[in-house]
C-alpha positions in Angstrom: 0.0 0.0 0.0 3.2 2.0 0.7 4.6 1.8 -2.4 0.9 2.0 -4.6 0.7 5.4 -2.5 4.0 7.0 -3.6 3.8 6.1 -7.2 0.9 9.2 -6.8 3.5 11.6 -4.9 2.1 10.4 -1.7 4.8 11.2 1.3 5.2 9.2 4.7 6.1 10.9 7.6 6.9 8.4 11.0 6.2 10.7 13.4 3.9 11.4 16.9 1.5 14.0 16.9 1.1 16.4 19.3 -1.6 18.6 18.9 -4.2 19.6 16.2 -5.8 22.9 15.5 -8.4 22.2 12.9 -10.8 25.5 13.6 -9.0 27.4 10.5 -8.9 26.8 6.8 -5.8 25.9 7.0 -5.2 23.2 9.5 -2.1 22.7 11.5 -0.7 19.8 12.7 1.8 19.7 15.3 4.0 16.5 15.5 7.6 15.9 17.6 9.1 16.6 13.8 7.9 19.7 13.7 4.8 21.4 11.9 2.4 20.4 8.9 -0.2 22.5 7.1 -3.5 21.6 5.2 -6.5 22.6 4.2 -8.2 19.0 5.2 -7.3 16.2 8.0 -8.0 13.1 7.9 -8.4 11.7 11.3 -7.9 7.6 11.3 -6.6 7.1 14.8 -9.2 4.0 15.6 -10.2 2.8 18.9 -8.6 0.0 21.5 -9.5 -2.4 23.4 -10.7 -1.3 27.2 -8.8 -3.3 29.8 -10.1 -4.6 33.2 -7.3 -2.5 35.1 -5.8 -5.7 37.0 -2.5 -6.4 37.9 -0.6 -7.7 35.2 -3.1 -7.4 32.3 -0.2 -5.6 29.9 2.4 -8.0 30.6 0.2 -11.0 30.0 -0.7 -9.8 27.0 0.2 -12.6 24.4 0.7 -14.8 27.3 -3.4 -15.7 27.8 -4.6 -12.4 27.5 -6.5 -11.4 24.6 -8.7 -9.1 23.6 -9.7 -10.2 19.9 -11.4 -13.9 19.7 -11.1 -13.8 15.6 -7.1 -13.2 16.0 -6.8 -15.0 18.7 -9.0 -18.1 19.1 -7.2 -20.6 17.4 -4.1 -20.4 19.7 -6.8 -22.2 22.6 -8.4 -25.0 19.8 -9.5 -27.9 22.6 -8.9 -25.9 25.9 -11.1 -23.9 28.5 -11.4 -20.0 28.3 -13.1 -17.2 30.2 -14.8 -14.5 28.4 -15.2 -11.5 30.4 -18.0 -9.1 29.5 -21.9 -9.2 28.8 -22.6 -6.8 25.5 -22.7 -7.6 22.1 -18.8 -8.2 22.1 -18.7 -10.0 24.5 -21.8 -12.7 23.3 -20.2 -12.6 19.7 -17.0 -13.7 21.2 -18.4 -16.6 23.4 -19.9 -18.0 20.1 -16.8 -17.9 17.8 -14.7 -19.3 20.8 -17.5 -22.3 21.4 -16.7 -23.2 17.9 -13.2 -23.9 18.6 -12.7 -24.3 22.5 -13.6 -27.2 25.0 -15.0 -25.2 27.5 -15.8 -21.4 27.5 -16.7 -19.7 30.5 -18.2 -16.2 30.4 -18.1 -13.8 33.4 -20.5 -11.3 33.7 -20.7 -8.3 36.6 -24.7 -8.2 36.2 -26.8 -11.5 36.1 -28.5 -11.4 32.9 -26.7 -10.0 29.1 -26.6 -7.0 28.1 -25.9 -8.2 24.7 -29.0 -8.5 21.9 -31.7 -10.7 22.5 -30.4 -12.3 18.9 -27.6 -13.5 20.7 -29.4 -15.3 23.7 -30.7 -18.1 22.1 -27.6 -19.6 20.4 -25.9 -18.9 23.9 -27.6 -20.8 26.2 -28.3 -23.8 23.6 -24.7 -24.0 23.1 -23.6 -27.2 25.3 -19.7 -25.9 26.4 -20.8 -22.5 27.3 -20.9 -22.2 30.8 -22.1 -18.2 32.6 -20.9 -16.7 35.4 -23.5 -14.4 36.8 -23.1 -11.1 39.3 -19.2 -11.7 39.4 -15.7 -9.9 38.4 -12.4 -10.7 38.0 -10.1 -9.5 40.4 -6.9 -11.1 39.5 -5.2 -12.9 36.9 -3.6 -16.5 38.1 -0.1 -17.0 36.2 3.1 -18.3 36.0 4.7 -17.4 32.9 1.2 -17.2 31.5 -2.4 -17.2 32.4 -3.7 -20.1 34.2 -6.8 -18.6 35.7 -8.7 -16.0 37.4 -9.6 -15.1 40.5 -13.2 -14.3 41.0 -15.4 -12.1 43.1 -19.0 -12.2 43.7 -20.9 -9.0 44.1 -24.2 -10.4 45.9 -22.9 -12.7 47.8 -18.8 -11.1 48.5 -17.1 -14.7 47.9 -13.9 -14.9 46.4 -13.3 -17.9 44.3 -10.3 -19.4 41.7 -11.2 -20.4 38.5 -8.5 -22.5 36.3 -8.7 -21.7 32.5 -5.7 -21.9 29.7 -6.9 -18.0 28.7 -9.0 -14.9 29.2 -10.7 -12.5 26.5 -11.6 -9.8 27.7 -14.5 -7.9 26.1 -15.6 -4.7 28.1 -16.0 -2.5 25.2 -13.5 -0.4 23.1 -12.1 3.3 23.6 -11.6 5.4 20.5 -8.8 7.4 20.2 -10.1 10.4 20.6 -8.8 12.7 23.6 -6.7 15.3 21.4 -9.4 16.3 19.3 -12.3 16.7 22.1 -12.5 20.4 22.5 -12.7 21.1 18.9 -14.7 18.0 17.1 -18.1 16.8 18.1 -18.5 13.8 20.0 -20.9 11.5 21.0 -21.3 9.8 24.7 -19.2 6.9 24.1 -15.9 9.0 23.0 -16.5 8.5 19.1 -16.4 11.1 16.2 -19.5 12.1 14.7 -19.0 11.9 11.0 -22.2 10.2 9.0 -21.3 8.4 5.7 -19.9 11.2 4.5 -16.8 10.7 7.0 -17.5 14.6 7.4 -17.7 16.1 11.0 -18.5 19.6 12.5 -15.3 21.1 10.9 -15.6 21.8 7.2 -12.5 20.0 5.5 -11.8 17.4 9.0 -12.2 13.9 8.0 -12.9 11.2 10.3 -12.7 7.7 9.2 -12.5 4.2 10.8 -13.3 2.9 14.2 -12.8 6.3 15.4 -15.8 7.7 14.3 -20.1 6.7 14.9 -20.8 4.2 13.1 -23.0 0.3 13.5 -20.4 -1.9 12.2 -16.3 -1.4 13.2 -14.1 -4.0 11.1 -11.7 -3.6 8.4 -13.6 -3.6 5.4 -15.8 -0.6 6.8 -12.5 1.1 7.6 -11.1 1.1 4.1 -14.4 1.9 2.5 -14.5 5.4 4.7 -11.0 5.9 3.8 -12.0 5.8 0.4 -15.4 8.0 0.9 -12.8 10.5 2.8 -10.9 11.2 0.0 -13.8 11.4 -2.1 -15.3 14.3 -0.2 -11.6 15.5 0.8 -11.1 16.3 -3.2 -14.7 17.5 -3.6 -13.8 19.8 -0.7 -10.6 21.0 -2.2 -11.7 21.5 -5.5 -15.0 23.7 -4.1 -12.0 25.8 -1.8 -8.6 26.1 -3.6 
């Protein structure tokens, strides 16, 4: 893709940025290499995974903490996971891993889903899906890699262990947002609001990806906002030159 690009004069700069200031006509973008100028941004930044803030999530990571069942679910073909989470995310993940794993355990803070009622049937019919209800994890068990979780109940206060080969955790995602959230408009969750158009509340500021509002966040929805972006980019500069 890097190569396609600079056959078109497109330039690649590795850099951090710093700062925006997007209010202008000509934006400015302030990076550790110094500044750029343009009359339209593009703003792909995306969104991560949240974490459950224990002790030790980061380091595990790769080492039987996940956060991505599609990437990840093979590595655990014929052993026992945990699932932590109730939403959509969380339910989608339980059924890919069911298809693949012995056991999968999901943990849930409340004591019914708060995933789609599409989702409930196929959950509970599934025969190595196992729930459990009004509980968080507290800890991650390990040695050199995950061997289970330490549980606590919220009704009832009891602390249990339960062993598992891995954990996925699927609380949600955080878009990368926090530089621009003076100046763009935001909804509650964090995201950009851009409609299909990929515009937002700043005329030539492009938001594209699993950064901005949208129902569906994977790869293919990415690159076809990418391409709507510079659609309307060009439309922009041609109406503003």
């Amino acid at each position: 893709m890097k190569k396609g690009g600079k056959r078109f004069g497109v330039k690649t700069l590795l850099t951090e940025v710093t700062a925006l200031e997007l209010s202008d006509k000509v934006k400015k973008v302030k990076t550790t290499d110094g500044i750029l100028y343009g009359k339209t941004v593009v703003i792909a930044t995306g969104a991560s995974p949240r974490e459950l803030g224990v002790e030790n999530e980061k380091e595990l990571i790769g080492k039987g903490v996940n956060y991505c069942a599609a990437c990840d679910g093979m590595f655990y073909k014929g052993k026992t996971v945990v699932i932590v989470g109730g939403g959509n995310s969380a339910a989608a993940d339980a059924l890919i891993l069911s298809r693949i794993c012995e056991k999968v355990i999901l943990v849930h803070r409340r004591d019914t889903l708060r995933a789609e009622k599409i989702y409930h049937e196929p959950l509970f019919k599934a025969n190595n899906i196992e729930f459990v209800w009004n509980s968080t994890v507290t800890e991650l068990l390990h040695s050199e890699k995950v061997t289970g979780v330490h549980l606590k109940n919220l009704k009832a206060g009891e602390e249990t262990n339960l062993p598992c080969d891995g954990v996925f955790i699927s609380v949600g995602r955080k878009p990368s947002t926090e530089f621009v959230k003076n100046q763009l408009n935001l909804d509650r969750s964090g995201y950009i609001i851009a409609d299909e158009t990929t515009r937002t509340n700043i005329l030539g500021v492009f938001a594209v990806g699993d950064v901005r509002t949208k129902a569906l966040r994977q790869v293919v929805t990415a690159v076809s906002d990418g391409a709507v972006a510079a659609h309307y980019a060009e439309e922009y500069l041609n109406k503003n030159l």
